[in-house]
DRENVONU-372439 format. One record per residue (C-alpha): residue in one letter; chain; y, z, x. Coordinates in steps of 0.1 Angstrom, whole numbers, plus 2048, in hexadecimal, padded with zeros to 3 digits. Example, Ala and Ser with C-alpha at 12.3 -4.5 7.8 and 13.67 -1.06 7.14 Angstrom:
<rs>
R residuo cadena  c2  c3  c1
R       A      A 7D3 84E 87B
R       S      A 7F5 847 889
</rs>
This chain:
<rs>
R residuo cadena  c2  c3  c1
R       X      A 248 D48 10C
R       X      A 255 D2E 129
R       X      A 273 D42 130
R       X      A 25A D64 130
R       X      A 242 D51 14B
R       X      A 263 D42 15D
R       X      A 270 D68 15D
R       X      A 24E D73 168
R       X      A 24D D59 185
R       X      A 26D D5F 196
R       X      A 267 D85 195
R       X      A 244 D7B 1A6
R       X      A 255 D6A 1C1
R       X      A 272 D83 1C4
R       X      A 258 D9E 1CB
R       X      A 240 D87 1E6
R       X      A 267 D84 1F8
R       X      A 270 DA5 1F4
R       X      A 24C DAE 204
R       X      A 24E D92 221
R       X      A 274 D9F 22F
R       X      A 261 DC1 22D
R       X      A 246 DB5 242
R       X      A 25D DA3 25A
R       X      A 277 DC2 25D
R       X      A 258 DDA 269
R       X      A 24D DC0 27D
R       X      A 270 DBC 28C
R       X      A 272 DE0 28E
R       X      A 249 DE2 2A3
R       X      A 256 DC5 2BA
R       X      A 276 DD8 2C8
R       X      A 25F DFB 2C9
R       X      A 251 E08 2E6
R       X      A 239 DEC 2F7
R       X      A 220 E0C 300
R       X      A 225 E18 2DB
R       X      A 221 DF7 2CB
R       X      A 200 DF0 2E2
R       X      A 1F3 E13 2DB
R       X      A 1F5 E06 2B5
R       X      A 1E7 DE6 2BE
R       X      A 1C8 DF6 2CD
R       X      A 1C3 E11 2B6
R       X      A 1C1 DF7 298
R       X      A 1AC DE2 2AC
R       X      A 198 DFF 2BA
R       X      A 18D E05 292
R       X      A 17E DE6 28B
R       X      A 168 DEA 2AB
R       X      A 147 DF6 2A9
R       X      A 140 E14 2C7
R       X      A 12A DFE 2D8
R       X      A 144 DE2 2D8
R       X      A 15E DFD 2E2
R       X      A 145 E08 2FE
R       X      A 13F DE3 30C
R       X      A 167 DDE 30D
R       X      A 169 E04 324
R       X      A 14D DF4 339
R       X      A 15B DD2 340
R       X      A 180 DE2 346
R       X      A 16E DFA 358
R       X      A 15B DE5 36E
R       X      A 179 DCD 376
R       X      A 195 DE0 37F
R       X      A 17D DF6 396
R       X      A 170 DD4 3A9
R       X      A 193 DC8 3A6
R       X      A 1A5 DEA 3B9
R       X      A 18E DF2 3D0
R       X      A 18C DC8 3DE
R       X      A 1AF DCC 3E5
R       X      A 1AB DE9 3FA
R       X      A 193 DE1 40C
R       X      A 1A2 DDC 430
R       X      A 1B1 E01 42C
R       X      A 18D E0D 425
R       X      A 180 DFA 442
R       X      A 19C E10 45A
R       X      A 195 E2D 44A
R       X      A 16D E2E 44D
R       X      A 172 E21 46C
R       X      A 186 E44 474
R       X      A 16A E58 463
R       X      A 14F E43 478
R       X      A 159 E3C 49C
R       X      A 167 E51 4B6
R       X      A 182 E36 4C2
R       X      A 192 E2D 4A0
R       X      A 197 E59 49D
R       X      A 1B9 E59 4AB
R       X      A 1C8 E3D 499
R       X      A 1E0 E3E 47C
R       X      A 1D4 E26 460
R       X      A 1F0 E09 46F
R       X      A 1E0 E0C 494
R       X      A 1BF E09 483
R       X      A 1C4 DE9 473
R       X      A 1D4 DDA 48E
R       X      A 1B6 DE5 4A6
R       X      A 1A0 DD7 48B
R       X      A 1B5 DB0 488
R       X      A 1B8 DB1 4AC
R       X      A 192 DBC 4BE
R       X      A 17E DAC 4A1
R       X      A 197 D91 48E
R       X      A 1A5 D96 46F
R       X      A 188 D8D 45B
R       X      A 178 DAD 464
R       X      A 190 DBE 450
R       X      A 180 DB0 430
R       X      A 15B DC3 43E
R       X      A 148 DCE 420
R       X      A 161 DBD 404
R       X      A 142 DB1 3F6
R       X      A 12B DD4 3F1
R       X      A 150 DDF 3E6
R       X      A 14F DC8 3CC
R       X      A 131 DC8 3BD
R       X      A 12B DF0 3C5
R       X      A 14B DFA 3B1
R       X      A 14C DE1 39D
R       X      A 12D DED 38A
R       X      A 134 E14 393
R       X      A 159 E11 380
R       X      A 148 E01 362
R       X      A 130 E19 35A
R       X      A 148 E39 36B
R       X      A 163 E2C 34F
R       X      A 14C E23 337
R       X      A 139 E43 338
R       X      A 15A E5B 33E
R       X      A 166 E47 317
R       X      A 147 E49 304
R       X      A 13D E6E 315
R       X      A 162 E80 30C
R       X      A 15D E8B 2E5
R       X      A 13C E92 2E9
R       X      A 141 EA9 307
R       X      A 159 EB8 2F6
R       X      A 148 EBC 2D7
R       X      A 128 ECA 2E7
R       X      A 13D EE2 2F8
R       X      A 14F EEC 2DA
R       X      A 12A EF1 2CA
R       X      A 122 F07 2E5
R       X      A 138 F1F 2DF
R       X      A 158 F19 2ED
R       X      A 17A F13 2D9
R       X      A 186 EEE 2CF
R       X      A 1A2 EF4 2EB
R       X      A 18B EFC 307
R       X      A 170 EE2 2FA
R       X      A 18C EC8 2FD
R       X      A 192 ED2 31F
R       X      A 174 EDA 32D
R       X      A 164 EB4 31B
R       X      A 176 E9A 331
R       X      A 16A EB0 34F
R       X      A 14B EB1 346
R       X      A 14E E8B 33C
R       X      A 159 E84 35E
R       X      A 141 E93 374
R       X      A 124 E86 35D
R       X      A 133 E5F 365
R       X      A 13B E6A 388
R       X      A 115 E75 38D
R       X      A 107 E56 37C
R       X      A 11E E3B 38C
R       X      A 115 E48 3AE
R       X      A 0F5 E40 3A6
R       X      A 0FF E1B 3A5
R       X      A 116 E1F 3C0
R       X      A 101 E30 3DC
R       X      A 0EF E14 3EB
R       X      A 10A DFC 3E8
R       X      A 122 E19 3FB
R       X      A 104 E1B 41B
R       X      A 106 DF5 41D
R       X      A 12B DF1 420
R       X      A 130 E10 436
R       X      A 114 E00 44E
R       X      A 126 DE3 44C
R       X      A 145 DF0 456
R       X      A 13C E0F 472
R       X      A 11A DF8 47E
R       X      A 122 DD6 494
R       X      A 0FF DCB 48F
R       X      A 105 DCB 466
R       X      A 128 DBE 469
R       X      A 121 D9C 461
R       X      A 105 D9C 44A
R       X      A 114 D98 42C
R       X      A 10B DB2 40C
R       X      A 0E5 DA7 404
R       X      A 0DB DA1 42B
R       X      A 0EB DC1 434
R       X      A 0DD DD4 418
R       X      A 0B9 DC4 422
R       X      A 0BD DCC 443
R       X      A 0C1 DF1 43B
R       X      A 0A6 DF4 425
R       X      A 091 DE4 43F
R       X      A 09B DFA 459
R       X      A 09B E1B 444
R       X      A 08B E16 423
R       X      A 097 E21 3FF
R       X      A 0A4 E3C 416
R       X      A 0C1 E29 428
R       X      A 0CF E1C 404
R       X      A 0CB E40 3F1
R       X      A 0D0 E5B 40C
R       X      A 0F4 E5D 404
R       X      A 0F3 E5F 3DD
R       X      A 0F7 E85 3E4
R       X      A 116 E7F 3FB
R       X      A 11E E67 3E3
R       X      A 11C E82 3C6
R       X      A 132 E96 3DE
R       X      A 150 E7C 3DD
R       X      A 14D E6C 3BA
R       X      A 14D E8E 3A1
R       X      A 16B E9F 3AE
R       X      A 179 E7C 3B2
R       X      A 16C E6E 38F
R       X      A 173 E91 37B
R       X      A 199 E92 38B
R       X      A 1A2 E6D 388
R       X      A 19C E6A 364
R       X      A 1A3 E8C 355
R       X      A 1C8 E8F 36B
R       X      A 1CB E6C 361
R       X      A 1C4 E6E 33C
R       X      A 1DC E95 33B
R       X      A 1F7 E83 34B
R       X      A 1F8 E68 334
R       X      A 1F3 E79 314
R       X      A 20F E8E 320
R       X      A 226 E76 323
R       X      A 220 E68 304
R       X      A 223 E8E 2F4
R       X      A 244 E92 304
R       X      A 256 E72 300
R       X      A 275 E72 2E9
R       X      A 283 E50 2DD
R       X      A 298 E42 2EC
R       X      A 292 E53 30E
R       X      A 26C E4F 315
R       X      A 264 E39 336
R       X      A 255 E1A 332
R       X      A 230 E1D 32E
R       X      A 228 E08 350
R       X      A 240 E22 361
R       X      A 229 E42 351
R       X      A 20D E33 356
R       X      A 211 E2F 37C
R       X      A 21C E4C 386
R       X      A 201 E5E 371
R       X      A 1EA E49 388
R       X      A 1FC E50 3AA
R       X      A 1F6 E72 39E
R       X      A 1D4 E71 396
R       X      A 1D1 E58 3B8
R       X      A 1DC E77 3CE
R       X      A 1C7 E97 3B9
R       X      A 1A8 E80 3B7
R       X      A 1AE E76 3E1
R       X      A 1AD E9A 3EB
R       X      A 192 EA8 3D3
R       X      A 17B E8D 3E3
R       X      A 183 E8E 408
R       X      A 16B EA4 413
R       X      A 150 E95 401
R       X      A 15D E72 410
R       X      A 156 E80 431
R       X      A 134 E8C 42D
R       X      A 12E E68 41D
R       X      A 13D E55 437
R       X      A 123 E70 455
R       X      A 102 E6B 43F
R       X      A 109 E46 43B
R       X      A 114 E39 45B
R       X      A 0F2 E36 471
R       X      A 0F2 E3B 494
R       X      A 0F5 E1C 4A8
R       X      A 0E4 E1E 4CC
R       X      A 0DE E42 4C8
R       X      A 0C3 E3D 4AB
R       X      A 0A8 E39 4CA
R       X      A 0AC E5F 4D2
R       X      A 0A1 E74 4B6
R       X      A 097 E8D 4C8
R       X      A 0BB E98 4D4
R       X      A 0C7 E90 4AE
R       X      A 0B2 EA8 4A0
R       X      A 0B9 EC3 4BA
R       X      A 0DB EC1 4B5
R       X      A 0D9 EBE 48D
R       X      A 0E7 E9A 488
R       X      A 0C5 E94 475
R       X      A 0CE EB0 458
R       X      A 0DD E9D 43E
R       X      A 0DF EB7 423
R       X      A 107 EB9 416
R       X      A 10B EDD 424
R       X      A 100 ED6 443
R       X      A 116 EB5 44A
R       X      A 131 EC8 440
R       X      A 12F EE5 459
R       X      A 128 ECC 475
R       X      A 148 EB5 46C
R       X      A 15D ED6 463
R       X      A 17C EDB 455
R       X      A 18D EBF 46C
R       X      A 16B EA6 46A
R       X      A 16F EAB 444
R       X      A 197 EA0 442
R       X      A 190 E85 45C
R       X      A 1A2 E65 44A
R       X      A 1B4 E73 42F
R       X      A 1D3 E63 438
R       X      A 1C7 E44 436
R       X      A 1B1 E4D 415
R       X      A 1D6 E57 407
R       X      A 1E3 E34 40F
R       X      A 1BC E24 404
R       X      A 1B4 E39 3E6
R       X      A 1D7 E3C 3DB
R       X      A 1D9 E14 3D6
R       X      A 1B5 E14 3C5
R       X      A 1B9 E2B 3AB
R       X      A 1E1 E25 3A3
R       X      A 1D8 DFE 3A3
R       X      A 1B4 E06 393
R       X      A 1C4 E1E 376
R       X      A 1E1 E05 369
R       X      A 1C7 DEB 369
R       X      A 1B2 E01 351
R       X      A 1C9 E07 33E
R       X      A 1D6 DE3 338
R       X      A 1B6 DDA 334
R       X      A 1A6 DEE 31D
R       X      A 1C2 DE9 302
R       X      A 1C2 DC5 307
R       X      A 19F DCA 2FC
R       X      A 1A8 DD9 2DE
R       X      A 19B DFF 2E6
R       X      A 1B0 E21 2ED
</rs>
């Protein structure tokens, strides 16, 4: 009977041993895997124990702070670049001549004009863009589906749907903070107000009407901007993943940026024109606000979308998109690896 229970005991521990170097080995073997494969698995078994509100709080927050985070560090190219949109003298200059006219008439401190409506602005527009584009996608794509169209196109048409739905909604948010910092930045008298004396200052000068005339301009610039940046983004990715063999994939940083200098330069020129006509219904009109009468006459006072575009025209409406290559292109590339780094150190897909 001891030698039985002896017998049984050393098979016992032969087995927990056996089941350990086992564990270790696939271990071994996850650790020298793919780091994007091994974080994909990482996410997606954290991702299941999450409820879809705490999945939808973790899009937010990523959301929200690599939005506040990109567009912060570009904000002396956006200061250039709506200067170029805005004023008559800063229309000839390439986006280098532009911030050294900027540093050297007004200091270098103007540069940094509007950081703080940038901040808070797109800080609360990228969580609730990301977070709605997330939680919108399957369902989208399901209603779609429900409608009538195939699971393919339902797939395909979802996201775009998605995206224009959280483009719509976050420029909502993003509207008034957008008429502050652009008043900021194309007004001398708002310059140096700061965000909540600026935005003040506008409301008391213009009403509800100074801070939310531009959410349709700003509808104009965020869907084709939202809907492009995440679905080109999301394609290319997937894509890569699709397509990678082993041994020969790129690393997943490596995919991952040039999927978002892609999406950075599709997304840039969807939303130029509607830049424009944000950048005309949101600038003001300094000294010439005391003649209304010859504003009207000549039309500056229609704000509708069509006509600001047929005023600006086809050269008004690609005024600046060098410099929103440069701009834009560091937001979204910057913006789009921060996601994605942060959302799976979250624990979500």
């Amino acid at each position: 009977s001891s030698d039985l229970h002896a017998a049984r005991h050393t098979a016992t521990a032969r087995s927990v041993r056996m089941s350990l170097a086992d564990g270790w080995a696939e271990a071994a073997v996850a650790a020298a895997a793919e780091p994007a494969q091994l974080s994909a698995l990482l996410a997606g078994a954290a991702s299941a124990v999450l409820s879809p509100v705490e999945q939808e709080e973790r899009y937010l927050l990523a959301g929200g702070l690599c939005a506040s985070i990109s567009h912060a560090l570009a904000t002396p190219i956006d200061v250039v670049k709506t200067r170029q949109q805005t004023v008559d003298a800063y229309s000839g200059l390439s986006l280098l001549e532009g911030l050294a006219r900027v540093a050297r008439d007004e200091g270098r401190g103007a540069l940094l004009t509007g950081m703080g409506p940038t901040i808070v602005g797109y800080g609360a527009e990228g969580a609730l863009k990301f977070g709605a584009y997330e939680g919108l996608k399957a369902s989208a794509s399901a209603a779609l589906a429900a409608a009538g169209l195939s699971a393919e196109q339902g797939g395909t048409l979802g996201p775009i749907a998605a995206g224009i739905v959280a483009g719509g909604l976050a420029s909502l948010l993003l509207a008034p903070a957008e008429a502050t910092r652009i008043r900021m930045v194309s007004d001398p008298a708002y310059a140096q107000l700061g965000l909540v004396r600026a935005a003040t200052r506008l409301y008391d000068m213009e009403g509800s009407d100074g801070l939310l005339r531009g959410v349709p301009a700003t509808c104009s610039k965020q869907l084709p901007y939202t809907a492009t940046k995440q679905v080109t983004f999301d394609l290319l990715v997937k894509a890569a993943a699709a397509t990678s063999q082993p041994g020969l994939a790129a690393p997943h940083w490596a995919s991952t940026a040039a999927a978002a200098a892609v999406a950075a330069v599709l997304s840039t020129l969807a939303s130029q024109p509607g830049d424009a006509i944000l950048s005309e219904v949101s600038r003001g009109h300094g000294a010439a606000e005391a003649d209304v009468d010859a504003r009207v006459s000549s039309g500056e006072d229609d704000l509708r979308i069509a006509a600001v575009a047929a005023r600006l025209g086809v050269q008004g409406l690609a005024r600046g998109l060098p410099a929103r290559l440069v701009h834009v292109g560091v937001i979204v590339t910057v913006q789009l690896i921060l996601y994605d780094t942060l959302k799976h150190a979250f624990g979500v897909p």
